[in-house]
C-alpha positions as CSV (number, residue, x, y, z in Angstrom):
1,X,-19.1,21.6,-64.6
2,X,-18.9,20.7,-61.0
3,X,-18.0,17.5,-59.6
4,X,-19.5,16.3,-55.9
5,X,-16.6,14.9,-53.5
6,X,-18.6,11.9,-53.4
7,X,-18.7,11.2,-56.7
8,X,-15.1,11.8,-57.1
9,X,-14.1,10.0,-54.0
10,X,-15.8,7.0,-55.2
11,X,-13.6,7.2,-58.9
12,X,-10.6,6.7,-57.0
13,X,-12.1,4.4,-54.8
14,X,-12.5,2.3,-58.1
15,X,-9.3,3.1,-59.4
16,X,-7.2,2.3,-56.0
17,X,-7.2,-1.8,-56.5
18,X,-4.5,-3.9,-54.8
19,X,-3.2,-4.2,-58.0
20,X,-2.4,-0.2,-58.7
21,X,-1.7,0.4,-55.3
22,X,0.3,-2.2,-54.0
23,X,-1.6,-2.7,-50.7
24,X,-3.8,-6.3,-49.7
25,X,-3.5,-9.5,-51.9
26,X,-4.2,-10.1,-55.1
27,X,-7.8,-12.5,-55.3
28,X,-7.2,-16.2,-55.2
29,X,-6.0,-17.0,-58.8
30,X,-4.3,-13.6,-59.5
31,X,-0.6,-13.4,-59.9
32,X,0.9,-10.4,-58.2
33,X,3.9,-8.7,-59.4
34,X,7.5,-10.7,-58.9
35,X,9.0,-7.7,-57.2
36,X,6.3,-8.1,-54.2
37,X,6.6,-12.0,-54.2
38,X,9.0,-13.6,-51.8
39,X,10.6,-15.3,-54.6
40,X,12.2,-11.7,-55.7
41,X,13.2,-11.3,-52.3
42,X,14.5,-14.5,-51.7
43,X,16.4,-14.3,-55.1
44,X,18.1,-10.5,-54.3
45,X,19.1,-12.0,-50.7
46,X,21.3,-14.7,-52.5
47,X,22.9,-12.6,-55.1
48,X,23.7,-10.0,-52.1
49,X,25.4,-13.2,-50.5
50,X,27.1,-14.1,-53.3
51,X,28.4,-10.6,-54.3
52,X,29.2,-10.4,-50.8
53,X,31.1,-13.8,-50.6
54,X,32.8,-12.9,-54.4
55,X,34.3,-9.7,-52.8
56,X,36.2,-11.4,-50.1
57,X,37.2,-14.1,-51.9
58,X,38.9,-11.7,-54.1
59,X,40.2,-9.5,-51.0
60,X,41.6,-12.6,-49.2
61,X,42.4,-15.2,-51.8
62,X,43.5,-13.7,-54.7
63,X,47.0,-13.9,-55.5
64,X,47.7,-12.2,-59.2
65,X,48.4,-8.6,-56.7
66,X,51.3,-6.7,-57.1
67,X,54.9,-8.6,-56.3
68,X,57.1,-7.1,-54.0
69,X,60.7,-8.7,-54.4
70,X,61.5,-10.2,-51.5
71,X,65.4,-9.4,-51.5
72,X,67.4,-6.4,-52.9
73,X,71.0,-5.5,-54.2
74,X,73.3,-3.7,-52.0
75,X,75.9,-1.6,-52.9
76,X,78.7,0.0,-50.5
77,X,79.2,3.6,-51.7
78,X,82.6,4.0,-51.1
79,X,84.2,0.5,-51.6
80,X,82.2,-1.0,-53.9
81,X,81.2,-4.0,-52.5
82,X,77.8,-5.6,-53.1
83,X,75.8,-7.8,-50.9
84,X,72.0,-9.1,-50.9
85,X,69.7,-9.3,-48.4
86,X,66.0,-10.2,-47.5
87,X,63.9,-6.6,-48.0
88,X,62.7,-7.9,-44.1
89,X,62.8,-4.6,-42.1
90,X,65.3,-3.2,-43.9
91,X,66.4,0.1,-43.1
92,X,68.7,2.4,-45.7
93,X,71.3,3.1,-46.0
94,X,72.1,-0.1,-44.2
95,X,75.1,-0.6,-42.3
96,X,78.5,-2.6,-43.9
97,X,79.2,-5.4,-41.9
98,X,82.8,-4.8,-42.8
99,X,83.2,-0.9,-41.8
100,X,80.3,-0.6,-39.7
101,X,79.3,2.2,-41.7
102,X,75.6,3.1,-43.4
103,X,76.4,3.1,-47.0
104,X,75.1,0.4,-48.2
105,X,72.2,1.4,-50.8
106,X,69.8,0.1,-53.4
107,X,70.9,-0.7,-56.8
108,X,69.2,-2.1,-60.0
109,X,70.5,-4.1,-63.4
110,X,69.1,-2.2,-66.1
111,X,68.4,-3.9,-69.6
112,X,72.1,-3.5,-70.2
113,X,73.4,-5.7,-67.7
114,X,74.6,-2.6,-65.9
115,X,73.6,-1.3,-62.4
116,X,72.7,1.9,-61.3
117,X,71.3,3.4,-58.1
118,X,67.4,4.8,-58.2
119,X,67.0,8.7,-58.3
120,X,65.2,8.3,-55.1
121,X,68.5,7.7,-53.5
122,X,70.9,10.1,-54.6
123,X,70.7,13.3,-52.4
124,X,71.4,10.2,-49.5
125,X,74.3,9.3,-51.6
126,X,75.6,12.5,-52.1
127,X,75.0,13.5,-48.1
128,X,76.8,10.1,-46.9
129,X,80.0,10.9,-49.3
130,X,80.6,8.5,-52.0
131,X,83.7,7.0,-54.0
132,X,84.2,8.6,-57.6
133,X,85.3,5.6,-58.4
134,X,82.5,3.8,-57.4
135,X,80.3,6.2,-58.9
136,X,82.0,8.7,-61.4
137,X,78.8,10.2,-62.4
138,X,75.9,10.8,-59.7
139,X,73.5,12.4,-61.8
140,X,74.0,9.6,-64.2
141,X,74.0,7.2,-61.6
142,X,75.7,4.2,-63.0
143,X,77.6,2.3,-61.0
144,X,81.3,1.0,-61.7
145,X,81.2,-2.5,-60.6
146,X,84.4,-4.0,-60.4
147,X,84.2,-7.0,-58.4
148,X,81.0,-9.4,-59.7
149,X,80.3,-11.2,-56.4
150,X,77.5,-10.5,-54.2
151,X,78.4,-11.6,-50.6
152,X,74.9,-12.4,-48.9
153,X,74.5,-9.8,-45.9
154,X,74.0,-11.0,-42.4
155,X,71.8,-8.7,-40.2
């Protein structure tokens, strides 16, 4: 069995309609396809504008983010005062107004209602000499708070 190129050029020729092939227009009448209308591309241009729109809404707008406390609890390391301050370019250990010293650091109330200074801090600690009686146990690192007040620090 041998087949002519003519004879086989003219089955695809009958097989190749706009339809199968995606090229000319459909006859008057015929629907085409909704992906190659302009109604499927209209439609994917407005949800590409409205995922688009979405994302910086959510970028720009959205406020449930992470909160970052906006002041912090100060403790001197050798006399045991404690002061607040805004977190506002705040370097640490930051300096007592009172001795002029750096040894002021971070300190948090645990579920206790004591206060103890973060791990993160304690090789600064140890390196800027604290008072064993402010802190009797650095590796613990709770903090003997004597005097309740909190004087607000001025930078």
């Amino acid at each position: 069995m041998s087949y002519s190129t003519q004879n086989l050029g003219s089955l695809v020729d009958d097989l190749a309609t706009p339809e199968t092939t995606g090229r000319g227009k459909a006859a008057k009448g015929e629907k085409t396809a909704f992906w190659k209308s302009q109604g499927f591309v209209l439609t994917l241009a407005v949800i590409a504008v409205a995922v688009l729109l979405g994302g910086m809404w959510v970028t720009f707008f959205n406020n449930g983010g992470v909160k970052v406390p906006s002041s912090v609890t100060l403790l001197d390391i050798k006399t045991g005062e404690m002061f607040s301050t805004s977190t506002d370019r705040l370097a640490l250990p930051a300096k007592n107004p009172g001795t002029g010293e750096r040894t002021l650091f971070p300190i948090i109330k645990d579920d206790t209602g004591g206060w103890y200074i973060p791990a993160h801090y304690h090789e600064g600690v140890e390196n800027a000499g604290y008072s064993p009686e402010v802190i009797p146990d650095l590796a613990a690192a709770k903090v003997v708070i004597t005097d309740k007040s909190v004087e607000k620090l001025k930078r």
